[in-house]
Backbone as numpy.savetxt, mean C-alpha at the origin, in Angstrom:
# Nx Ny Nz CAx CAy CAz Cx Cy Cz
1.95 -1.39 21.48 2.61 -1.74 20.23 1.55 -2.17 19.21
1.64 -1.87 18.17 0.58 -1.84 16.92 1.20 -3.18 16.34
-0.13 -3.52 15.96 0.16 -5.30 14.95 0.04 -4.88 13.54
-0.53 -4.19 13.33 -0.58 -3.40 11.64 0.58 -3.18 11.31
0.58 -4.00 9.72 2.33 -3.64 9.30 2.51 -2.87 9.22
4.00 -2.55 8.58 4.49 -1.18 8.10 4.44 -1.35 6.69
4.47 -0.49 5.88 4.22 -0.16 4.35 4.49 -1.34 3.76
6.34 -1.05 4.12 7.18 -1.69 3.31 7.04 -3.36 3.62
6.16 -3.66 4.95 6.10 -5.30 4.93 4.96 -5.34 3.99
4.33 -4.63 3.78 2.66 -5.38 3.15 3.33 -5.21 1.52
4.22 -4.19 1.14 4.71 -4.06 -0.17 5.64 -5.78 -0.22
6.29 -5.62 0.50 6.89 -7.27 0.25 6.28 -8.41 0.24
5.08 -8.12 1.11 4.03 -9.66 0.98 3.36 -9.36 -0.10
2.95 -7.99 -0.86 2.44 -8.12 -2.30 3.51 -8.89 -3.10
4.83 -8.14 -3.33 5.72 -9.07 -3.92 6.11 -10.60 -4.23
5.74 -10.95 -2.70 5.58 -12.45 -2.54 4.43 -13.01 -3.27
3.32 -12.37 -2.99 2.50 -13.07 -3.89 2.40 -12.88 -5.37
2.76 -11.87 -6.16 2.90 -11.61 -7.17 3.92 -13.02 -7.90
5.05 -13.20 -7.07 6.05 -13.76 -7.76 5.37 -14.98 -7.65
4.65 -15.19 -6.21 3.78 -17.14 -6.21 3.50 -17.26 -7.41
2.30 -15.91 -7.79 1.07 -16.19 -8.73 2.34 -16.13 -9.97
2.75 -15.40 -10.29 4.03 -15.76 -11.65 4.70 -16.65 -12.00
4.68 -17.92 -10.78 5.31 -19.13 -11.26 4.84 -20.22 -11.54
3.04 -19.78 -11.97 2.21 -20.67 -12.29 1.89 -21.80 -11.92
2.84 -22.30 -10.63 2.35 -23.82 -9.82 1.80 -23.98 -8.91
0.49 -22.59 -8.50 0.17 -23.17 -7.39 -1.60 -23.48 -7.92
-2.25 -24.07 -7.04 -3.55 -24.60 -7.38 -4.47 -23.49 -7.17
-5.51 -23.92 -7.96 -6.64 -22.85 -8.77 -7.08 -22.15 -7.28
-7.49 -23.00 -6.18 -8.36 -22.28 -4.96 -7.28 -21.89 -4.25
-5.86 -21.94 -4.16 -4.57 -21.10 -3.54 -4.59 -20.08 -4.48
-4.71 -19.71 -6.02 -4.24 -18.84 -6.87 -5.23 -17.55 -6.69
-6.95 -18.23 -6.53 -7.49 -17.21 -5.68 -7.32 -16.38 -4.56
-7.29 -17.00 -3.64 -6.96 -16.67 -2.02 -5.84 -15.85 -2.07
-4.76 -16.17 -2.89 -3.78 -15.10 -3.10 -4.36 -14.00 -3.62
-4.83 -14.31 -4.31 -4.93 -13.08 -5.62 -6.19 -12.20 -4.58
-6.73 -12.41 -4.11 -7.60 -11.93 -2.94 -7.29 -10.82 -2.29
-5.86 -11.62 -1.49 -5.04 -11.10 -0.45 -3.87 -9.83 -1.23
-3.48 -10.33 -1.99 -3.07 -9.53 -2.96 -3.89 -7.95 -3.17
-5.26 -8.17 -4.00 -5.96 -7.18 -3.98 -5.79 -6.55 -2.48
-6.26 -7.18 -1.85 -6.17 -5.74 -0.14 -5.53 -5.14 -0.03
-4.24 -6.04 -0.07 -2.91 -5.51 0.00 -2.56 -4.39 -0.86
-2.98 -4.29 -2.06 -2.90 -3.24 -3.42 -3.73 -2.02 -2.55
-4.70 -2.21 -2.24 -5.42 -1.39 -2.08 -5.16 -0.38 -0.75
-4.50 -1.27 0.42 -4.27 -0.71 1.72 -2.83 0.18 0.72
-1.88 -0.41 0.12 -0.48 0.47 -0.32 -1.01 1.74 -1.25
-2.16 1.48 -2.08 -2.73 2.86 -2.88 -2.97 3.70 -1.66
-3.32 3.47 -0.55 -4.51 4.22 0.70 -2.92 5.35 1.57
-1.98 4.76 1.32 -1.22 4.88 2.22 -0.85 6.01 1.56
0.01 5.54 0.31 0.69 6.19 -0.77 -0.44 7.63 -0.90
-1.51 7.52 -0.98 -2.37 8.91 -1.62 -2.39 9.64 -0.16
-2.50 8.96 1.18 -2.42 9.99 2.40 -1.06 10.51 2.14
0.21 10.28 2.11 1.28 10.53 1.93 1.49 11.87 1.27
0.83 11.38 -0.19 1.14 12.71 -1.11 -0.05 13.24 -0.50
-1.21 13.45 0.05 -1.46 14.61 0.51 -1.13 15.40 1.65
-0.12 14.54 2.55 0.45 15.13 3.95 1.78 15.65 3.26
2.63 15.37 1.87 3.47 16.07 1.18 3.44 17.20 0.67
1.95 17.35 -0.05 1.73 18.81 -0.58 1.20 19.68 0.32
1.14 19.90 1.49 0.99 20.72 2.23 1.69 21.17 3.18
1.79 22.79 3.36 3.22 23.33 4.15 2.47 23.93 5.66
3.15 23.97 6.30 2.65 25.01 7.00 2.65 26.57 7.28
1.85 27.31 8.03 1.97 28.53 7.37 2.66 28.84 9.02
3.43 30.27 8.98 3.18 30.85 10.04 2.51 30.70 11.71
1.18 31.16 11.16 -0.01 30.51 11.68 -0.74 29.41 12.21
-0.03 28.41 11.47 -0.72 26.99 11.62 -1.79 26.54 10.55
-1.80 27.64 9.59 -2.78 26.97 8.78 -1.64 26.84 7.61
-3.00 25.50 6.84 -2.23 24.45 5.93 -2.89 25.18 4.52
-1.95 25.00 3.62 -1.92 25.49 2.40 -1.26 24.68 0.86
-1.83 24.50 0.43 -1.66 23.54 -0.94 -0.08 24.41 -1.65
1.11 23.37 -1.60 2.18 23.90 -2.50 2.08 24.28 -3.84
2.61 24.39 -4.70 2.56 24.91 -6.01 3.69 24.13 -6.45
2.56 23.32 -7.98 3.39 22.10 -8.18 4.57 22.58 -9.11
């Protein structure tokens, strides 16, 4: 069993922190550490999202070989 979230948890713990950092009360060295964790988090959901659309635009052929759709 894998400990790595699934998409949609790391999209909700961005959320969570988004809304922390939006309610302006938490302290300067928490507002970092979020905003930190935040960034990864942005970055692992861009990583996911761009494998996605490239396992989307491609069909299979016949054959087995892979071929770029036509947008």
């Amino acid at each position: 069993m894998s400990n790595k979230a699934t998409f949609e948890e790391n999209l909700q713990e961005l959320e969570t922190i988004v809304a922390k950092l939006e309610q302006g009360d938490v302290a300067l060295e928490d507002a970092i550490v979020e905003f930190q964790k935040g960034m990864v988090l942005s970055k692992d959901l861009q990583k996911t999202l761009k494998e996605a659309e490239e396992t989307l635009v491609k069909v299979m052929q016949a054959d087995g070989t892979e071929v770029e759709m036509d947008a």
